[in-house]
C-alpha positions as CSV (number, residue, x, y, z in Angstrom):
1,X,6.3,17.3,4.0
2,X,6.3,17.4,0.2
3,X,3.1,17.7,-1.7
4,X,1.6,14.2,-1.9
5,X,1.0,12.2,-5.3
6,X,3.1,14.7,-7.1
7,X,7.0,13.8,-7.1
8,X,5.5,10.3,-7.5
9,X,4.6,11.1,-10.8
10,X,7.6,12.7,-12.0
11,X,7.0,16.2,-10.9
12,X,10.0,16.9,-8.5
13,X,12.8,19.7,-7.5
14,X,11.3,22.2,-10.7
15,X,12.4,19.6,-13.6
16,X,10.1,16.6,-14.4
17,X,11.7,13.3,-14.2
18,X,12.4,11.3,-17.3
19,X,10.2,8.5,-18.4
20,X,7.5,9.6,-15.7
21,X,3.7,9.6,-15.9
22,X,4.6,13.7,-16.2
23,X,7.0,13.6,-18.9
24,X,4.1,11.3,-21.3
25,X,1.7,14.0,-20.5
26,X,4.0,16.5,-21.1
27,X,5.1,15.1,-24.4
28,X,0.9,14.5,-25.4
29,X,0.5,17.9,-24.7
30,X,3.1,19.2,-26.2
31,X,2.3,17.6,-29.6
32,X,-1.5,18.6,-29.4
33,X,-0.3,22.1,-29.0
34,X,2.5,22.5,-31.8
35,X,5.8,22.0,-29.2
36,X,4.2,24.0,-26.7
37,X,3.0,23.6,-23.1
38,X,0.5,26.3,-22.3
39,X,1.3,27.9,-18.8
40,X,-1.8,27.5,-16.6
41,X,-2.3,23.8,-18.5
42,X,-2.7,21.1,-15.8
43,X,0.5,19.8,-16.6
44,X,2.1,23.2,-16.0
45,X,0.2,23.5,-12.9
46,X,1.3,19.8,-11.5
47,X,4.7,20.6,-12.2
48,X,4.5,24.1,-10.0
49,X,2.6,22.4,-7.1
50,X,5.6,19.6,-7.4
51,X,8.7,22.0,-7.4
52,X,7.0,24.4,-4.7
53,X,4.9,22.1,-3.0
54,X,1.1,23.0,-1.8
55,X,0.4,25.7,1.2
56,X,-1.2,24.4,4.5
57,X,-4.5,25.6,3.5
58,X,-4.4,23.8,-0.1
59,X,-3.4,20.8,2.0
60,X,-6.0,21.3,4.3
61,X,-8.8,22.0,1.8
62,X,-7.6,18.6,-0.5
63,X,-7.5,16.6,2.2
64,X,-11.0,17.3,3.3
65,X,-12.4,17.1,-0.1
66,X,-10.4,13.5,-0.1
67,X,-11.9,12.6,3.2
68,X,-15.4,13.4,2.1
69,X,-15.2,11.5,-1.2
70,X,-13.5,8.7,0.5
71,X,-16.7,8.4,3.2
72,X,-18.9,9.1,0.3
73,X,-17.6,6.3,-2.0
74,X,-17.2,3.9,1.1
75,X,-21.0,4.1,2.0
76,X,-21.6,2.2,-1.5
């Protein structure tokens, strides 16, 4: 199973899709930062977790922390 969320957005297969929501945040960074995408930057980092995909334990651990927020928000 692929990483969930991310190819959705445009971060797929190591490239990131044209006229995605990753390509417009690529682009804003980009500008910000004179043509340059800094590695580490969230953007770099979504389009890592899209072309590699998460481990079991980064699933694991992000679908706790949804789980918890998800009961946390639902008791409102």
């Amino acid at each position: 199973m692929g990483s969930i969320g991310i190819p959705s957005g445009g971060c797929a297969c190591g490239a990131i899709t044209a006229s995605s929501i990753a390509s417009k945040m690529m682009s804003v960074v980009a500008i910000t930062n004179g043509g340059r995408v800094a590695a580490g930057s969230l953007v770099a980092t979504l389009q890592s977790v899209g072309a590699a995909g998460l481990s079991t334990s980064s699933k694991i651990l992000l679908g706790s922390a949804g789980s918890a927020l998800g009961a946390w928000l639902g008791r409102s």
